[in-house]
C-alpha positions, 0 to 999 in steps of 0.5 A: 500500500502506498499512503498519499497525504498531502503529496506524502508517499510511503511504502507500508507495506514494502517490509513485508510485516504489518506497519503503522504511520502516526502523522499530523492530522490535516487541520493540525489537531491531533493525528492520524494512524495510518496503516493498510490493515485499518479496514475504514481509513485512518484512526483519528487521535486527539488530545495532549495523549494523541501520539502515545494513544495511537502507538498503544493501539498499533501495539495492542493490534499486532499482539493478536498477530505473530509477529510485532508490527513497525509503527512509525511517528512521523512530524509534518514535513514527513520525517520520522521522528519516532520509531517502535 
């Protein structure tokens, strides 16, 4: 999958495992979790917790599988700032 935000690529899903992205929401309040494997879309996070809340739910998704999953924190012009 790639995810296009803004002019912003990313190949998720080109490590072969499941991966999360954590970037800015559009109208800058909060941010967005964004993966191929979210069956709706993004997951938007809000609040002075928003970042932590949206690593903690990747995480807790990639328990129910085999294997951990990447997630990605983002800033936004793109660059990653964070990695779990």
């Amino acid at each position: 999958m790639v995810a296009n935000r803004k002019g912003q690529k990313s190949l998720l899903g080109a490590t072969g495992c499941e991966a999360y992205e954590v970037r800015p929401h559009e109208n800058g309040e909060g941010v967005d979790l964004i993966s191929d494997r979210l069956r709706y879309g993004p997951i938007w996070y809000a609040g002075p917790d928003a970042v932590r809340n949206a690593v903690a739910y990747a995480k807790y998704r990639s328990l129910s599988r085999s294997h951990q999953a990447k997630i990605r924190v983002l800033d936004a012009s793109g660059a990653v700032i964070q990695t779990h």
